[in-house]
C-alpha positions in Angstrom: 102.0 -181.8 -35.4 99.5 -178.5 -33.9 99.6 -179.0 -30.2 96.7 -177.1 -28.2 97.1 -176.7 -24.4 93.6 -177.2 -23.1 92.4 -175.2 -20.1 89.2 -176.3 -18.8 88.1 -173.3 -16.6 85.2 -172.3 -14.0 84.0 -168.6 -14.8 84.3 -166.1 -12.3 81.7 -163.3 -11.4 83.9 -160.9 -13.4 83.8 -163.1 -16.0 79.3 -163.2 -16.2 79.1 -158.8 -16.5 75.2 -158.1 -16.0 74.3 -161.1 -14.8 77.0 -161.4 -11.9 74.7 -160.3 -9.5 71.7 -162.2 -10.7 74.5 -165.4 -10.1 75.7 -164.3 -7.2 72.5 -164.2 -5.2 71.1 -167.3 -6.7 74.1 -168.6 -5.4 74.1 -167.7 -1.9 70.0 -168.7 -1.8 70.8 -172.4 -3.0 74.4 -172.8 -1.6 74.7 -170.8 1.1 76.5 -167.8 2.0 80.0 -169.6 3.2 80.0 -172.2 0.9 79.5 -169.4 -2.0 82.0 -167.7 -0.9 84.4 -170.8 -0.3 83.6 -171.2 -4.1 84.4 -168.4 -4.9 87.7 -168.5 -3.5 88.7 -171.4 -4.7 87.4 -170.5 -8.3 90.3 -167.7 -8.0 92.6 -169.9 -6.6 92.2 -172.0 -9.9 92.9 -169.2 -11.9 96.1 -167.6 -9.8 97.7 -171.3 -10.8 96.7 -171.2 -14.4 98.1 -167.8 -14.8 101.6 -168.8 -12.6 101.3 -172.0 -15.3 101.2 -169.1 -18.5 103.4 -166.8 -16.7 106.5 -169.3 -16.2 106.4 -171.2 -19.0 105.8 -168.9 -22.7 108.7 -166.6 -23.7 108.1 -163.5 -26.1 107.1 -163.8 -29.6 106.1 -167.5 -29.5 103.5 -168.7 -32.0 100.4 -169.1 -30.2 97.0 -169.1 -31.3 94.2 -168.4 -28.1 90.6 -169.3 -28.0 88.0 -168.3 -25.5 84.3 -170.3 -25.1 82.1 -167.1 -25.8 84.6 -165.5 -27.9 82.5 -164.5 -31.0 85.1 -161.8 -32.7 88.9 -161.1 -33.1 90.6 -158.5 -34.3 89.8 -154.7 -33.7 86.4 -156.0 -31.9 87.8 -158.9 -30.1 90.5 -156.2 -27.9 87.5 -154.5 -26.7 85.8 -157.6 -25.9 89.1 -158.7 -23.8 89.6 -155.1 -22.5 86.2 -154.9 -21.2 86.9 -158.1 -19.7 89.9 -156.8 -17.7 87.6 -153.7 -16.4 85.6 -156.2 -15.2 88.3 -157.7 -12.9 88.6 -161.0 -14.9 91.3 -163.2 -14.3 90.9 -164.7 -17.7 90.8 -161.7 -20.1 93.6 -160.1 -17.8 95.2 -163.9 -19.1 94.5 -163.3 -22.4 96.0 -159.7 -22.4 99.3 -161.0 -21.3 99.5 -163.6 -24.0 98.9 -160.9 -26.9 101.9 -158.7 -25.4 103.8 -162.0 -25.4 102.6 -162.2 -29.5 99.7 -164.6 -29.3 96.4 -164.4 -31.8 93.2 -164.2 -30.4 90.6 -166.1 -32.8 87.3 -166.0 -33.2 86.2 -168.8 -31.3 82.5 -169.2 -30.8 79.3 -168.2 -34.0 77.5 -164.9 -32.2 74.0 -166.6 -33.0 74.6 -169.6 -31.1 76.3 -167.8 -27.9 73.1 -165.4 -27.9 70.8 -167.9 -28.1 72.4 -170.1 -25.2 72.5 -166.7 -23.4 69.1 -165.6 -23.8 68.1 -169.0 -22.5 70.8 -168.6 -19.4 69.4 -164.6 -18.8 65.2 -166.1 -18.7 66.2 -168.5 -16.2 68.9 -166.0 -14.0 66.7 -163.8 -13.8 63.3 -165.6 -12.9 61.5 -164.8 -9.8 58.2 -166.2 -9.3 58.2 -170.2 -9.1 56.2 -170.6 -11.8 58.1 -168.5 -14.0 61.5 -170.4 -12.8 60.3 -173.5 -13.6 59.1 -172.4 -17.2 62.8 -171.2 -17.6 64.4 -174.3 -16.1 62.2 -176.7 -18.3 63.3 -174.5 -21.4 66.8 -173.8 -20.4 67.7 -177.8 -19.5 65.7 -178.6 -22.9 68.3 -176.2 -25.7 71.4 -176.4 -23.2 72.8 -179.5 -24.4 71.6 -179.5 -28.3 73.3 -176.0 -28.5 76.3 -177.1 -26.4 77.1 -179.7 -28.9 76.7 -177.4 -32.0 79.0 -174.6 -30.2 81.7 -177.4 -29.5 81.0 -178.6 -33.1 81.6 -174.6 -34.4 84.8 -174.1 -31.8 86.8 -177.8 -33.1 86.1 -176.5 -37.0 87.5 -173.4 -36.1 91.0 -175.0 -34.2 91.2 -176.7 -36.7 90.7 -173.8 -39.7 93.2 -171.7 -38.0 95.8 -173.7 -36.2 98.9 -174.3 -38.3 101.8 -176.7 -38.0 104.0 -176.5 -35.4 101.8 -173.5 -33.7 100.6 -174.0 -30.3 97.1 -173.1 -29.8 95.8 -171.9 -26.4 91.8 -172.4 -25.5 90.0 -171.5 -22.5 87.4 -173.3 -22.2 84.0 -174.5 -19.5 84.7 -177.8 -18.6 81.4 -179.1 -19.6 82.6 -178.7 -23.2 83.5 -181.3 -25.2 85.3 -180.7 -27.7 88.4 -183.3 -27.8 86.7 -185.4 -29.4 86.0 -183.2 -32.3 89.4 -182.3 -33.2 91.3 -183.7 -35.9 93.8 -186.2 -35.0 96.9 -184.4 -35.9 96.2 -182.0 -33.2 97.9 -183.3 -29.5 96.0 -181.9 -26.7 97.3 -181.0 -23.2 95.1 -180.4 -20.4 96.4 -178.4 -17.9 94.2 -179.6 -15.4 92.4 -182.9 -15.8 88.9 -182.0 -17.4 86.9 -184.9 -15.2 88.1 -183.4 -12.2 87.2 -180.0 -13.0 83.7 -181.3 -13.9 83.6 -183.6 -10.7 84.2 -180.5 -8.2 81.2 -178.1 -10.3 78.9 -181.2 -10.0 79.7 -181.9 -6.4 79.3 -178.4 -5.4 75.3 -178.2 -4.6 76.1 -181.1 -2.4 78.8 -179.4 -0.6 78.1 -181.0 2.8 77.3 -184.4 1.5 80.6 -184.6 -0.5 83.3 -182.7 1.6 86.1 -184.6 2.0 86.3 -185.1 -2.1 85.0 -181.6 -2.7 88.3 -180.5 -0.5 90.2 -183.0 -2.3 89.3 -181.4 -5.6 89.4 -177.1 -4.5 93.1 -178.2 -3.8 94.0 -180.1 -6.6 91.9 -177.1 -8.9 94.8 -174.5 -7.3 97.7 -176.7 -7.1 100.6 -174.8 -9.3 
């Protein structure tokens, strides 16, 4: 049996480099300035329980295998990815880091083509101004998202599955909009860590913050329960 623990994860600003501050102020202009900043928090309340999760549970030299969404090298080029990530201030690269010292494998998760092509798409419509030119992005953006969603999740099961032996645990962190479960082979068990729908539920609630509270609450404390 291959047993993968599956994290389903919201990004953080330290997480998006360039475009953090493109996200950040689109952000504050649709949300609001508290409620962004509630997100925010909560966002890194997520992550301080998935890294006390990590933290209390693996031991040294334990066979793990770790996979990131966006991760398009390992190796030599995949450290400086992850190292840049820490500079950054992100929670999940600083994650990552602390599961190579404890002798995981980071993998290649993601094809390069098909992570720059989804980013291109993401960068046109972050960084539109005018109307016009915001709804041109949005209409070409909401038209590729979902056919190259399903060939990234296609790419990232193959490779789980092409480099996760028996009786290794493999590790993936992962946007919760993913969906990749149902891609995996059967002989692979799959843990979530935190219940995928829910982690979906509280992103889609979030641009109606004020209409949804009481759930929304609910969900930013069930997101940082340890």
């Amino acid at each position: 049996m291959r047993n993968l623990i599956y994290v389903p994860i919201i990004h953080t600003s330290a997480d998006l480099g360039s475009l953090s501050k493109d996200v950040n102020k689109k952000g504050i202009a649709n949300l609001g300035k508290d409620v962004w900043e509630k997100h925010q928090k909560i966002i890194n309340g997520s992550w301080d329980a998935i890294l006390h999760y990590f933290y209390s549970i693996f031991e040294p030299n334990m066979k793990m295998k770790i996979y990131q969404d966006g991760m398009v090298a390992d190796g030599e080029v995949g450290m400086k990815i992850v190292e840049q990530g820490i500079k950054s201030g992100s929670k999940n690269y600083e994650l990552i880091s602390m599961l190579i010292k404890k002798g995981g494998v980071l993998v290649k998760t993601e094809d390069f083509h098909l992570v720059k092509k989804e980013l291109d798409s993401f960068i046109s419509l972050a960084k539109a101004k005018s109307v016009p030119q915001k709804l041109i992005a949005l209409i070409k953006y909401n038209l590729i998202k979902n056919i190259l969603l399903n060939h990234r999740d296609k790419f990232i099961a193959k490779r789980i599955d092409d480099t996760l032996e028996e009786d290794e645990i493999g590790i993936i962190f992962i946007g919760a909009f993913h969906k990749i479960k149902n891609k995996l082979p059967k002989d692979i068990q799959v843990i979530e860590l935190k219940e995928i729908s829910k982690v979906r539920e509280y992103q889609k609630l979030l641009p109606s913050y004020y209409k949804n509270k009481d759930r929304f609450e609910e969900l930013a404390q069930y997101l940082a329960r340890k």
